[in-house]
Every structure is written in structure tokens, then in C-alpha cells.
GULO-578453 format. One record per residue (C-alpha): y, z, x; residue number from 1. Coordinates in steps of 0.001 Angstrom, whole numbers, plus 500000, padded with zeros to 6 digits. Each point is the difference from the previous one (the first is absolute). Example, Ala and Ser with C-alpha at 12.3 -4.5 7.8 and 13.67 -1.06 7.14 Angstrom:
2
       y       z       x    i
  495500  507800  512300    1
  503440  499340  501370    2
END
This chain:
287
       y       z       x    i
  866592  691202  637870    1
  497984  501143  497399    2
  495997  499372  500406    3
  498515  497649  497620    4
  496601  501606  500341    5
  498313  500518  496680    6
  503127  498657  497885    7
  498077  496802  498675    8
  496524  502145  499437    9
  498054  499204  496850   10
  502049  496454  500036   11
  499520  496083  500359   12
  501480  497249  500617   13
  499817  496476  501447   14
  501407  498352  503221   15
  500347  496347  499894   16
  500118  498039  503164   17
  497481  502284  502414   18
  498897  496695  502568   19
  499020  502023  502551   20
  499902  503834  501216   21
  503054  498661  502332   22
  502444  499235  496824   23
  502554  501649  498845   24
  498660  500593  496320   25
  496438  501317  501865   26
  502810  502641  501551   27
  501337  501063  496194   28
  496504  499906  498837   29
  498966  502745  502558   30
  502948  501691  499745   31
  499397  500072  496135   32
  496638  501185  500798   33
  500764  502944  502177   34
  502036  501121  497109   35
  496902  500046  498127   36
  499868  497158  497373   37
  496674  498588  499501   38
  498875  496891  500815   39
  496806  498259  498072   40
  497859  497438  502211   41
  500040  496944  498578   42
  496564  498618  501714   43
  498221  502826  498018   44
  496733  500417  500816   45
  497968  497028  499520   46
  495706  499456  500306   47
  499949  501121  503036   48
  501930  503359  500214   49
  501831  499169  503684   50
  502804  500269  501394   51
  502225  496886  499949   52
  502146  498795  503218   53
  503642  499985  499461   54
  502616  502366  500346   55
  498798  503656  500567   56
  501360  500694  496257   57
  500300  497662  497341   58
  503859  500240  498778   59
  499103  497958  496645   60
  499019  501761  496940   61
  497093  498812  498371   62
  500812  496992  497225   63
  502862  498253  501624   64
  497264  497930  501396   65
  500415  496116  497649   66
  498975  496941  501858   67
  502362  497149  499751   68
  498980  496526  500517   69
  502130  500123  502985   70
  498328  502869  502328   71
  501563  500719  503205   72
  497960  502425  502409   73
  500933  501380  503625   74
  498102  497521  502228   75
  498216  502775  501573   76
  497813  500689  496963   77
  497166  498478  498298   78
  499737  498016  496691   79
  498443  502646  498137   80
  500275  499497  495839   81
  496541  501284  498653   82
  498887  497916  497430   83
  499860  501850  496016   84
  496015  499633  499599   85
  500485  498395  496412   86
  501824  496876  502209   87
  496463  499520  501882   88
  497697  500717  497168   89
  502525  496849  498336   90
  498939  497887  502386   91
  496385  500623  499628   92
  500496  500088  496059   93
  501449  496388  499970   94
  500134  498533  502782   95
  495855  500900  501258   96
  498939  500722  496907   97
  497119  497349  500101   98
  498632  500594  503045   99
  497175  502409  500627  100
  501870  502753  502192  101
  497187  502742  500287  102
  497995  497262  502112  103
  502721  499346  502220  104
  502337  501410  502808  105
  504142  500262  500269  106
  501545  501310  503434  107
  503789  501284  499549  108
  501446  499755  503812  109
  503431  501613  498452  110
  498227  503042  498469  111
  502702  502693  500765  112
  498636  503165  497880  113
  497528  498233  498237  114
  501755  499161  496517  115
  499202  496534  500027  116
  496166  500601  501770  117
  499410  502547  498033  118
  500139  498061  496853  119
  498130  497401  501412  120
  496620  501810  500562  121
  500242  500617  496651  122
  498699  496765  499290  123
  498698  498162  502958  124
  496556  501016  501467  125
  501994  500481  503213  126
  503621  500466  501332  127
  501213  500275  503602  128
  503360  501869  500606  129
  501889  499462  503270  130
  503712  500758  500869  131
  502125  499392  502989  132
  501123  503724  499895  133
  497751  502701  499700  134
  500761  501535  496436  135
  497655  502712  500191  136
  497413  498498  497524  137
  497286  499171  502745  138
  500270  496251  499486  139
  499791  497549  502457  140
  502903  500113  502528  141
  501447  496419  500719  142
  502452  497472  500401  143
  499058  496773  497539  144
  501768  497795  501750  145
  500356  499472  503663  146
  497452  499560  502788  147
  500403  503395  501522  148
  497092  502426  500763  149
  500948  501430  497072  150
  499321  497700  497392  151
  498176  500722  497064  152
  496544  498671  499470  153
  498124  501018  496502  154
  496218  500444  500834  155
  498857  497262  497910  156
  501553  496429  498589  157
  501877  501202  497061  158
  499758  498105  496949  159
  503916  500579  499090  160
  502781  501672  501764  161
  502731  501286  497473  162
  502502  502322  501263  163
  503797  500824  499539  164
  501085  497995  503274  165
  503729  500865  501555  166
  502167  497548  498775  167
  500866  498642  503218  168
  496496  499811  501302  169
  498445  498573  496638  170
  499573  496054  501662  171
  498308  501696  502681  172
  497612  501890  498215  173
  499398  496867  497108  174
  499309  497762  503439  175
  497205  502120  501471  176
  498355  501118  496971  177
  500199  496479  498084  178
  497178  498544  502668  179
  498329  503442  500247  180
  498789  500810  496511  181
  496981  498849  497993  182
  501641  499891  497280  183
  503898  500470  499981  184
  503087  502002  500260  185
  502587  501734  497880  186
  503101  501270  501198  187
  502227  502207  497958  188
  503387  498895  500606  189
  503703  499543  498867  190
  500215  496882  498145  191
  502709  498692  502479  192
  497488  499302  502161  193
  499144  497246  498270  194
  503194  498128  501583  195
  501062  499440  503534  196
  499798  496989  502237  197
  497385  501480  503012  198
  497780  501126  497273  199
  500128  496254  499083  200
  499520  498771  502690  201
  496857  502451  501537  202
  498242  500480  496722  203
  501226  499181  496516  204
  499912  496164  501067  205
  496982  500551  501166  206
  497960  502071  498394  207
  501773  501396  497081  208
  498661  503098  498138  209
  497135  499277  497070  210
  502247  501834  497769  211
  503028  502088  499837  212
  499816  502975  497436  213
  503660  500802  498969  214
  500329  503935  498165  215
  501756  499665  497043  216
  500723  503523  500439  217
  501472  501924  503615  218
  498217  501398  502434  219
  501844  502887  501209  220
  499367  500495  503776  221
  501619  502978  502047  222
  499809  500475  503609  223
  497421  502494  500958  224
  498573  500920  497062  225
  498885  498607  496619  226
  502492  501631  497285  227
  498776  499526  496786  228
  503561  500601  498278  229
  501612  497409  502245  230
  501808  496879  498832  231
  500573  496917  501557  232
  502347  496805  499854  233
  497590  498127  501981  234
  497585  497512  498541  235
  496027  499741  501574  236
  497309  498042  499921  237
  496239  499167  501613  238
  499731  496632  502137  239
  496163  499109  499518  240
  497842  497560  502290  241
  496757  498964  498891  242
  497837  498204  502213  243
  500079  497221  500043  244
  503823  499860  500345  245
  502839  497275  499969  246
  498967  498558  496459  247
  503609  501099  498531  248
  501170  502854  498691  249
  500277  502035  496008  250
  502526  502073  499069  251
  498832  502658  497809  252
  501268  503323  498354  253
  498320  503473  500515  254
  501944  501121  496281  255
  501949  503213  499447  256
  498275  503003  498827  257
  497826  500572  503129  258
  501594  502938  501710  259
  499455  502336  496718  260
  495905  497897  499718  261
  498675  500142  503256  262
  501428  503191  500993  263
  497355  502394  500445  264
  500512  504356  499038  265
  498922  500604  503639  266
  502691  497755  501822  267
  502565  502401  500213  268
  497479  502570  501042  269
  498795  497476  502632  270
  502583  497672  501424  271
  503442  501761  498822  272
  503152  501613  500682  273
  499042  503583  499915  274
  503887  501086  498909  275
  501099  504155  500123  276
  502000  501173  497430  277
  503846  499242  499254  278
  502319  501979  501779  279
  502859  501460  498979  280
  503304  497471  499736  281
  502128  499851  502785  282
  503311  501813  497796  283
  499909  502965  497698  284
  500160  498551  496682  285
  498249  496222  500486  286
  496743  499880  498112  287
END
């Protein structure tokens, strides 16, 4: 049999359907590989420079990476979608604009690489960055919810907590940081979150959010890294408690035009995709 070695070299393609390093289409990726076609990362590099966990390789080129409203991740992994840094200076734009950030403090227990934090200490006087995983960034390592000897403590009373919670541990973060903040919260969060009986019951009932800031525009998330060419069919928005809470809640717009306003020329430089060049297509004659 004839060795495939080198045939595919200088080539790319893309393997749909890699789950795990045990599937089949991991097995064609590989074998594609030893041939020599070139694989881009899709993670990138993001803020800060490390190695991300996964599969040894990644078998997806860079820019298949669109975030539907309807995300489905191995259970294994962690609800990492950095947040574009023109999302958080929104919030602060309309949402905090009349409050006096530079004499007050914001803790972000979801901090992953820092693209949310980051942002934040560029207005308040101080902001505390804390993850469950260690990212590499030096922050604060954590668990935000729990009871465990692990759980994250900022080391002062934070005036607001605002993060980018995992979707299925939002409640859990809006229930501990509602009653510990001097001020309030925001959570960045799909705007289904809105509905749902248990959130009802344990907190919109209850103590429903100040405000709700709906983006007229998308807010493309990928997983892993922030992409600033991504799209998006999923709709966001910021949940807002101010103290004192329960007195009803406004619906408001954050209007469209904010991505190209509040983006900054040194995001990309600090927070983005750091892509290679294109390859060369996959067949002789495909542009």
C-alpha cells in the first residue's frame, strides 16, 4: 500500500465531528495530519499566551468557530466565551454611566483571561479578578460558588460584581453576589435567561434585576478566545441589581453601533485571536 506520508503537505482542510481523541473522525483527522495537511488552532492565542486543555492538537481550522444560541459543549469542559471588551465598556457606558466608578470597586469571580477584568480597571478605582481555573493571568484562583476550601473570597467588600457567569451557574452566582455587594451586580448573559420557572421561583419573584439592558446589536462569543471577526445568532444582554433591590424591573436597549464605538485600536493587540496566515486549499485549483 502506498504511504501517504507527505501527500497532503502544504494542504488544509476541515474535519467535522472530532468529540473526542477516541472518535472515528479524531482517527481521519490524524491520519490527514500524518500526511501533512495543516491544521490552524482555533483557540489562538489569547491575553495570556498559554496553552489551552483539550485535545493534544486542535483539528479545527481557525474561523469555523460561530456561536449559536444553542451551544452544546463536552461536559468535561468549562464555560469559557471571553467577553468582546466593547460588550463591558457598554455596560459601563449605559447602564453605570452615572455612577462615580473611579471611587469604587468591581470583583469579576468568572475572570478567565482577563477580557472582561481587564476592561473593568479601566474605569473603577479597583477590580478583583478570580477564576475557578487557573488561566495563567495570576488572578485569584476560586470557585464562586460552593462552600469548599476553595472558594473565592475578594480581599475587600466589593461595591459590584459583574462578570460573564456560565449559563448554568448564573442563579448561583446572582444569589451570592446580590446580598454581597455595596452596590449591585451585572451579569452578562443570553437573554433566555430571562425565562424559566426555578429562576422564578429563587430570584426573579423575588428580587428581580433593577434593569435588564437588551443589545440591539450581537455579541459574538467563541469558546476560548475572543474573535473579533466572529458572528453570532445569539442575542445578549446585562441583568443589573441596584441596591436596594425588588422595586421592579426596566427594560432598556444598549443601541446598535457599539461594537465599531467602544472598540478600542489596542483590543486585538490585547485580548484577541492572534490568527497565522491562510494556508494553502485543500485541492489544486480551489482558491
Amino acid at each position: 500500500m502506498r504511504s501517504l506520508h507527505g501527500l497532503l503537505t502544504g494542504k488544509v482542510g476541515l474535519v467535522i465531528g472530532v468529540a473526542n481523541e477516541q472518535s472515528i473522525a479524531a482517527g481521519c483527522a490524524h491520519a490527514f495530519r500524518h500526511a501533512g495537511a495543516a491544521w490552524q488552532n482555533a483557540s489562538g492565542r489569547a491575553t495570556c499566551d498559554r496553552r489551552r486543555e483539550g485535545m493534544t492538537d486542535s483539528l479545527i481550522p481557525s474561523g469555523f468557530t460561530a456561536v449559536m444560541a444553542r451551544r452544546r459543549d463536552p461536559p468535561d469542559t468549562l464555560d469559557f466565551y471571553p467577553t468582546p471588551p466593547w460588550a463591558t465598556r457598554a455596560l459601563l457606558k449605559f447602564a453605570l454611566g452615572s455612577f462615580d466608578l473611579r471611587n469604587q470597586t468591581a470583583w469579576d469571580p468568572a475572570a478567565g483571561e482577563g477580557h472582561m477584568a481587564e476592561v473593568l480597571r479601566e474605569s473603577f478605582r479597583q477590580a478583583h479578578a478570580s477564576d475557578v481555573h487557573d488561566y495563567g493571568c495570576g488572578y485569584q484562583v476560586g470557585s464562586y460558588i460552593g462552600q469548599g476550601a476553595d472558594k473565592a473570597e475578594p480581599p475587600w467588600a466589593p461595591d459590584w460584581v459583574i462578570t460573564n457567569p456560565p449559563f448554568n451557574l448564573a442563579l448561583e452566582f446572582a444569589l451570592r453576589a446580590i446580598p454581597e455587594t455595596k452596590i449591585g451586580v451585572a451579569l452578562l448573559l443570553r437573554t433566555a435567561w430571562i425565562e424559566g420557572e426555578e429562576r422564578y421561583r429563587r430570584i426573579f419573584g423575588q428580587i428581580p434585576p433593577t434593569a435588564v439592558w437588551q443589545f440591539a446589536e450581537r455579541v459574538p462569543m467563541t469558546k476560548g478566545a475572543w474573535d473579533p471577526a466572529a458572528s453570532t445568532a445569539t442575542a445578549y444582554a446585562w441583568f443589573v441589581w441596584r441596591h436596594p433591590v425588588g422595586a421592579g424591573t426596566g427594560l432598556h436597549w444598549i443601541p446598535p453601533g457599539q461594537r465599531e464605538a467602544l472598540t478600542r485600536p489596542d483590543d486585538i493587540g490585547r485580548f484577541a485571536v492572534r490568527r497565522p496566515a491562510s494556508p494553502a486549499p485543500l485541492f489544486e485549483g480551489e482558491a
